[in-house]
N, C-alpha and C positions, 0 to 999 in steps of 0.2 A: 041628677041630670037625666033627662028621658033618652037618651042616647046609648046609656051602658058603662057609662063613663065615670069614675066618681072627681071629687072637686081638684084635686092634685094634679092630674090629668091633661095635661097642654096641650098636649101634642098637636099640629095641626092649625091649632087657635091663634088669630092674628094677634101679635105681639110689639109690630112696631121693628126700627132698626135694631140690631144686634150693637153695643159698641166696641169699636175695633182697637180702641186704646188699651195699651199690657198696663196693670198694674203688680204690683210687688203685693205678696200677701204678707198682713201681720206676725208676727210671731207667734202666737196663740194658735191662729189657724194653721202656720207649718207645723205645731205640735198636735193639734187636734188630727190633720194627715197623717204624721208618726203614729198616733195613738192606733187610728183607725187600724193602721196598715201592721202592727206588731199585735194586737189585740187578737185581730182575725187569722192573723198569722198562726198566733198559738193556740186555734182553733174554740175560742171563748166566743164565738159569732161567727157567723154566715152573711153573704149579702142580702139572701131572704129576713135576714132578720133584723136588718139595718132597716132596709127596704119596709118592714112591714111596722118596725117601729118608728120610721119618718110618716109612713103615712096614716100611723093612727094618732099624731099629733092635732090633726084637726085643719080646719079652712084657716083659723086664725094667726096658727103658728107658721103657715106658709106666706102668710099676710104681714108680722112683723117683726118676724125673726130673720136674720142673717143667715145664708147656704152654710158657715160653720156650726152656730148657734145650733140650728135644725140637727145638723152632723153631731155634735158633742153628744145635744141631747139623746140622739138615738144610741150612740157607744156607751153611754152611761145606762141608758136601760136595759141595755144589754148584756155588759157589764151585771150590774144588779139582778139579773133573767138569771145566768149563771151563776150566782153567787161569789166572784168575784171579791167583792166586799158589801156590803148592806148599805141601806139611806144611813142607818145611825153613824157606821162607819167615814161615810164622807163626808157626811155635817161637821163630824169632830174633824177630820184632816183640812176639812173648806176654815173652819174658824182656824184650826194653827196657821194655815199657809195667808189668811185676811190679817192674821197679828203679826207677820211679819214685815208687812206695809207696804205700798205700793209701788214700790220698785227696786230693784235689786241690789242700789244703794240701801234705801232703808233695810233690805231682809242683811246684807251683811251685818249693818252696824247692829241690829240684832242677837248676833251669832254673839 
């Protein structure tokens, strides 16, 4: 942008109405908030560092990803910035928790 501004950047720029209707958030994103907020808490990230890893996602991720989506993805890099745990590490824990199936009926009868 010739402005100073890079593409993230809203502030100011007309957007249309705001909508006033409350919805209920998913579950996933109450936990993705949990995560955020106990993550940071035990000093594994900074806002600077959420902040700097939403916005080196790029124009596209802000184009068709979800406000939690964006969110995860930066705690997870973040996460992994700190060592935390490794990609290899949550590939393996992403397959155990996809084999126990899609909902919490299936992950009991699992057990």
């Amino acid at each position: 942008m010739t402005d100073g501004r890079r593409w993230h950047d809203m502030g100011g720029d007309a957007a249309g109405p705001v909508p006033g209707d409350e919805h209920d958030f998913a579950l996933w994103e109450k936990r993705v908030d949990a995560l955020m907020i106990l993550a940071s808490g035990a000093g594994h990230f900074t806002v600077d560092g959420l902040r700097r890893a939403l916005e080196d996602m790029g124009e596209k991720a802000f184009e068709e990803m979800t406000y939690y989506e964006r969110w995860i993805a930066s705690i997870n890099q973040n996460l992994i910035e700190a060592g935390i745990y490794s990609i290899e590490e949550l590939g393996a824990k992403m397959e155990e928790v996809s084999a126990r199936g899609d909902t919490y009926g299936e992950a009991a009868d699992a057990s």
